[in-house]
C-alpha positions as CSV (number, residue, x, y, z in Angstrom):
1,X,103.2,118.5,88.7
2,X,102.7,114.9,88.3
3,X,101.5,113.7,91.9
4,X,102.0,114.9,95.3
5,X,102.4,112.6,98.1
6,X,101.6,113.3,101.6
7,X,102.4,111.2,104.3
8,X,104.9,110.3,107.5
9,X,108.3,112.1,107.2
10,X,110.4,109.1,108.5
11,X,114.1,108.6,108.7
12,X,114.7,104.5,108.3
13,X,117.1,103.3,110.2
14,X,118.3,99.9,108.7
15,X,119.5,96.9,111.3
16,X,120.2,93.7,110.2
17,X,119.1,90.8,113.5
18,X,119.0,87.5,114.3
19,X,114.9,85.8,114.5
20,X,115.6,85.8,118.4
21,X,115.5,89.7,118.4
22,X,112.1,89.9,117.5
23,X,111.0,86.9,119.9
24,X,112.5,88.8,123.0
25,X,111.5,92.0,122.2
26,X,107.6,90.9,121.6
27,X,107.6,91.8,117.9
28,X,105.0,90.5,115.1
29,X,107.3,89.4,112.3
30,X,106.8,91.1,108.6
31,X,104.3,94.4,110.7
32,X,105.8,97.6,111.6
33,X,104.9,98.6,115.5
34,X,104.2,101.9,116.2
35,X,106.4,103.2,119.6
36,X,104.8,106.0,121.9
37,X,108.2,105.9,124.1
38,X,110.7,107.9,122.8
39,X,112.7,106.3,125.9
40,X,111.7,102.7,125.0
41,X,112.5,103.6,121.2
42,X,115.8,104.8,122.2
43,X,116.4,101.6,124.6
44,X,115.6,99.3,121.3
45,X,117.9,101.0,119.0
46,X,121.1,101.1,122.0
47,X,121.2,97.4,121.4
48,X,121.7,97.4,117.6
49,X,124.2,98.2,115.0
50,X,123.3,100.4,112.2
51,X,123.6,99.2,108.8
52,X,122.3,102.2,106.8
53,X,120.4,105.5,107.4
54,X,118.0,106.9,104.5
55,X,115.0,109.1,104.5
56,X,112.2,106.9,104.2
57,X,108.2,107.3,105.0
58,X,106.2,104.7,102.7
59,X,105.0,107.5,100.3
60,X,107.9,109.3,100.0
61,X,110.0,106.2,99.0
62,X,107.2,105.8,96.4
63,X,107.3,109.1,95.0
64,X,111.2,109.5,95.5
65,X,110.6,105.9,92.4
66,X,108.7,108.6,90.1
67,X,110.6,111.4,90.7
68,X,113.6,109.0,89.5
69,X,111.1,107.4,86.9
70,X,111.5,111.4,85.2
71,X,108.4,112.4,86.7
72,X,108.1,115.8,88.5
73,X,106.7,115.1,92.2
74,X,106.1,116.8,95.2
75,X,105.9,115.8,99.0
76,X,104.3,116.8,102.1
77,X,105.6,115.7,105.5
78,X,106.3,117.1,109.0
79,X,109.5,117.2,110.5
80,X,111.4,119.1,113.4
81,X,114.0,121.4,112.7
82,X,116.7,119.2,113.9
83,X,119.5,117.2,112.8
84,X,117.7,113.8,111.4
85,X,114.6,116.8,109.9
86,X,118.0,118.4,108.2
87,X,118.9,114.8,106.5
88,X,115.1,114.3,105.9
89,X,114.9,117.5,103.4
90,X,118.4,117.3,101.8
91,X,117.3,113.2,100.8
92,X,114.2,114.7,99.1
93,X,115.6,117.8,97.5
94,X,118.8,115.3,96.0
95,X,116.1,113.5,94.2
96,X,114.4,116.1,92.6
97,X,111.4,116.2,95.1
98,X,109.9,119.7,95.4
99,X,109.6,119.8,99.3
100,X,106.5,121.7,100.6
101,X,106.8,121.6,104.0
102,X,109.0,124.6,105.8
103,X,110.6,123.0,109.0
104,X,110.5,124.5,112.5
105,X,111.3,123.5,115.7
106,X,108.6,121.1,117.3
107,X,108.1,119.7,120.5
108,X,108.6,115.8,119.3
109,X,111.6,115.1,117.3
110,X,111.6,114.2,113.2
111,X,110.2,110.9,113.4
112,X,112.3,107.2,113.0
113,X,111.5,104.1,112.1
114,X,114.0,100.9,112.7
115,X,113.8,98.6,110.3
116,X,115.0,94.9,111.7
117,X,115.8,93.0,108.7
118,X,115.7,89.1,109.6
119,X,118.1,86.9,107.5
120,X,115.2,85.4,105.4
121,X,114.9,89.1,103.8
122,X,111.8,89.7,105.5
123,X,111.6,93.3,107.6
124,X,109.7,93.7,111.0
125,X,109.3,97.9,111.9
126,X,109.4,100.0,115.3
127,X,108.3,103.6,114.3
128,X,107.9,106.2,116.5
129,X,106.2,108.8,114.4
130,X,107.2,111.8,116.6
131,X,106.2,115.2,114.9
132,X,105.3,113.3,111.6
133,X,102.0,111.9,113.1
134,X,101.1,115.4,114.1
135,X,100.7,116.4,110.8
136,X,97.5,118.8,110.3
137,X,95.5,120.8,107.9
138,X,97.8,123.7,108.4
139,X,100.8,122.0,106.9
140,X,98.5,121.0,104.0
141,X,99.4,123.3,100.6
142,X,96.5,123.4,98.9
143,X,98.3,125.2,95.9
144,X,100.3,122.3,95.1
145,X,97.7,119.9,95.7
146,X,95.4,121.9,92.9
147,X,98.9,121.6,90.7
148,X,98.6,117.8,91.1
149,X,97.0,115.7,88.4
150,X,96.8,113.1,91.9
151,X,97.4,112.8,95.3
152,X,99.1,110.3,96.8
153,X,98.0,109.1,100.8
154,X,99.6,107.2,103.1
155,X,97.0,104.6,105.2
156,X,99.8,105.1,108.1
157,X,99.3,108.8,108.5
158,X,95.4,107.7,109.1
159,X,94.4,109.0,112.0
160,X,91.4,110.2,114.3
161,X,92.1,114.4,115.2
162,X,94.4,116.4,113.1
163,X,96.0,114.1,111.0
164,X,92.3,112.9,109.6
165,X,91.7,117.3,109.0
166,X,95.1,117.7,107.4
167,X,93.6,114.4,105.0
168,X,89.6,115.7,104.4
169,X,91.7,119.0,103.4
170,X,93.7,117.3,101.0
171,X,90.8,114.8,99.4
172,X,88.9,117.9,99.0
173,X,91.4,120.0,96.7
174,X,92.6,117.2,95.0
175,X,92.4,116.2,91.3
176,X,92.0,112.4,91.4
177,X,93.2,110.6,95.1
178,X,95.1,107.6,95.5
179,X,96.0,105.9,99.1
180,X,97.9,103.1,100.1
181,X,96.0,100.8,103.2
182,X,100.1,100.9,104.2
183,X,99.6,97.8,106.6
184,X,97.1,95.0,108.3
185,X,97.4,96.6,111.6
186,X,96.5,100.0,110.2
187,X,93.2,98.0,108.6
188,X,92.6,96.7,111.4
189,X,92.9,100.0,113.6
190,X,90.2,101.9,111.0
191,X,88.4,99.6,109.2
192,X,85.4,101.9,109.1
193,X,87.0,104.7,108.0
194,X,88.8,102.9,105.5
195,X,86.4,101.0,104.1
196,X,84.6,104.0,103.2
197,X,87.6,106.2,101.9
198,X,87.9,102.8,99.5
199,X,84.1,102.9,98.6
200,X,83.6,106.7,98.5
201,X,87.1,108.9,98.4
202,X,89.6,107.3,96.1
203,X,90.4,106.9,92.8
204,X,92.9,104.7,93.3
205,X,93.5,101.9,96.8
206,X,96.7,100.0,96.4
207,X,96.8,97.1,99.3
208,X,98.6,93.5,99.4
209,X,96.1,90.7,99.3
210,X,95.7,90.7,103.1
211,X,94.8,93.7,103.9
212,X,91.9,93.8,101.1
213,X,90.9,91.1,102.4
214,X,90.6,92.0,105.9
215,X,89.1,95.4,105.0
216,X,85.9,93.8,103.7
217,X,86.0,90.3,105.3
218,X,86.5,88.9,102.3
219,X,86.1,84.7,102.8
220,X,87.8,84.1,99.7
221,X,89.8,86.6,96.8
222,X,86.7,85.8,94.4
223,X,84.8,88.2,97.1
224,X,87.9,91.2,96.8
225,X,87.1,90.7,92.9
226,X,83.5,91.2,93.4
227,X,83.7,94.0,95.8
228,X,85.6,96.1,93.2
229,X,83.9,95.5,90.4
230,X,81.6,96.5,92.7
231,X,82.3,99.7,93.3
232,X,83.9,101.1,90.0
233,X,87.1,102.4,91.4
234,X,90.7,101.0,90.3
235,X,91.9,98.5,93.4
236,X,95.4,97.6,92.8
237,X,96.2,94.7,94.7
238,X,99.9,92.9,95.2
239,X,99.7,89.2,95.9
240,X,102.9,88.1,96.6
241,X,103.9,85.0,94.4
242,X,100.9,85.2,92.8
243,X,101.8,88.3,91.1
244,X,99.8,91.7,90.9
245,X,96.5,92.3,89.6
246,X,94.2,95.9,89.7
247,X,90.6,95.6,88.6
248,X,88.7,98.6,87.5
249,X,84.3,97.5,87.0
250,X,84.6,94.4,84.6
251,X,88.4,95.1,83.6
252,X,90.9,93.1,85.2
253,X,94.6,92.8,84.8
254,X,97.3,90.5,86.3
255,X,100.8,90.6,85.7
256,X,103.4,87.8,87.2
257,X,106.2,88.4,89.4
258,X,109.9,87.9,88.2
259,X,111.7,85.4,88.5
260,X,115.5,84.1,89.9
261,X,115.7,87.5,91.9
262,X,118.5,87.5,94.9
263,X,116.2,88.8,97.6
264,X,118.1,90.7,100.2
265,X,115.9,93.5,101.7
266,X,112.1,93.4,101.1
267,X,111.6,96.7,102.6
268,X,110.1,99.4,99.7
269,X,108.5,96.2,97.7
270,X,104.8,97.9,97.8
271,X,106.3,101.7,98.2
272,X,108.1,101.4,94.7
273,X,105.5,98.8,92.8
274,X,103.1,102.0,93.8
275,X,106.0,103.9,92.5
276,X,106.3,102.1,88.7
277,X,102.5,102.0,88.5
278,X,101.2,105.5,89.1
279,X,104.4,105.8,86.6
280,X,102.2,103.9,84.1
281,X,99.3,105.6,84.9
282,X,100.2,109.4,84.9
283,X,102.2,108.6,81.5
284,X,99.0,106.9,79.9
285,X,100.4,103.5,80.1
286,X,97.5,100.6,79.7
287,X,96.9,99.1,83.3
288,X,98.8,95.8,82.4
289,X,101.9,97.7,81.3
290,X,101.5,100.0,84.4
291,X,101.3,97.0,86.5
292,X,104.4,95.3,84.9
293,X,106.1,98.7,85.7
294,X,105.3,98.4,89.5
295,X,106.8,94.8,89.3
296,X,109.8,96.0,87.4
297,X,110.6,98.6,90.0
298,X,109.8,96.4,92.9
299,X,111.8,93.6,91.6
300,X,114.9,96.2,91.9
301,X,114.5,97.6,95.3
302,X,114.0,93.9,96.7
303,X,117.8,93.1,95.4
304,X,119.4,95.8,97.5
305,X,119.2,97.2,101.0
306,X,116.5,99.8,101.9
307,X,113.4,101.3,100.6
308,X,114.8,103.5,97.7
309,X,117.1,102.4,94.7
């Protein structure tokens, strides 16, 4: 197997609203808020109309993009054996994703996100995790993870207790590791912990420009450039207009973005340029080309509705 991705089992629920919806309802455009209340999840979504429901979870939208790239893949991710769980496992298996994972009933329900798309394109999140954050080492293969030539983490399934086991499990089988920082909030949250994963753990980080940048208090990008020179580890970083560029000691590599796209969703921009470049990477591509394969793919997903194409 190619890579194996572990991370939070979500079903997306897609919702187009108006910029006053996230005004009155306290919401930080462009982050995704994580929901403890499955009562105040429940009295969000009432209010909405549903555009389009898809399994989703940042990883698995990336390696659903490398399973249809011709790669073979493999996922990790807890659900309950209920109806959306059901849906979760018959989106992966239609994409050729090898499913390790045996559902069973849980006390907290497969987990949702609601994904409020604004009409400038950009997407604000409400996820409550249910049984997805309460992944542990238990639900951790270590089989396929040995199969794996990498594995594939999600910063959003970072946490203190038995998520961080089921991880340190899953580091320490692995191949080579790569991991996602998933969000500025999620930085924020575990900076520490992060910071050394990035120094010490991984093979590969992918992160936009902000989060990097928050991670080590970076005052300007010159200091993200240093920093990973630094440490000798690929950093692959996206920098919105700017393009994408992953350095690796002295070797550094930028690729543009493309132009004259019609954005209509940006949801899946990061999970499917992390998709086109482990593509490159896994297939022996040079980094440029491998870069230029993440921006092909995320080009495509930003032109459509939802995080998968």
């Amino acid at each position: 197997m190619k890579i194996l991705g572990i991370g939070n089992a979500i079903v997306d629920v897609i919702c187009k609203v108006e910029e006053n919806f996230i005004e009155k309802n306290t919401l930080t455009k462009s982050t995704m808020k994580l929901i403890f209340d499955e009562k105040e999840f429940k009295n969000l979504l009432s209010s909405l109309q549903i555009e389009k429901t898809v399994s989703g979870g940042s990883v698995a939208n990336s390696i659903v993009g490398l399973s249809q790239l011709g790669n073979k893949v493999g996922f990790i991710g807890k659900v309950c054996d209920d109806n959306l769980g059901t849906k979760y496992e018959e989106g992966l298996k239609n994409e050729n994703v090898d499913y390790f994972y045996s559902k069973k009933k849980e006390e907290l329900p497969t987990g949702t996100c609601l994904i409020l798309i604004t009409p400038d394109s950009e997407r604000t999140m409400c996820t409550f995790l249910g049984t997805a954050g309460k992944i542990n080492e238990n639900d951790v293969d270590i089989n396929a993870i040995k199969n794996s030539e990498i594995t594939f983490l999600e910063g959003y399934l970072w946490d203190e207790g038995e998520p961080k086991k089921a991880f340190d499990k899953a580091i320490a089988n692995s191949n080579k590791v790569a991991m996602s920082l998933s969000d500025l909030f999620c930085v924020e949250r575990h900076k520490s912990h992060f910071l050394n994963l990035v120094k010490n753990k991984l093979d590969i980080t992918f992160a936009n420009e902000q989060e990097i940048t928050n991670l080590i208090d970076a005052k300007n990008f010159n200091d993200v450039i240093n920093f990973s020179k630094e440490i000798k580890k690929l950093i692959v970083i996206t920098r919105g207009e700017k393009g994408a560029i992953a350095i690796k000691g002295d070797e550094i590599s930028e690729c543009g973005i493309k132009k004259d796209l019609k954005i209509v969703d940006l949801t899946g921009a990061g999970d499917l340029f992390a998709s086109g470049f482990l593509h490159g990477y896994v297939n022996k591509l040079t980094i440029k080309e491998s870069l230029e394969k993440g921006t092909e793919m995320s080009s495509k997903v930003i032109q459509q509705i939802g995080a998968r194409l």
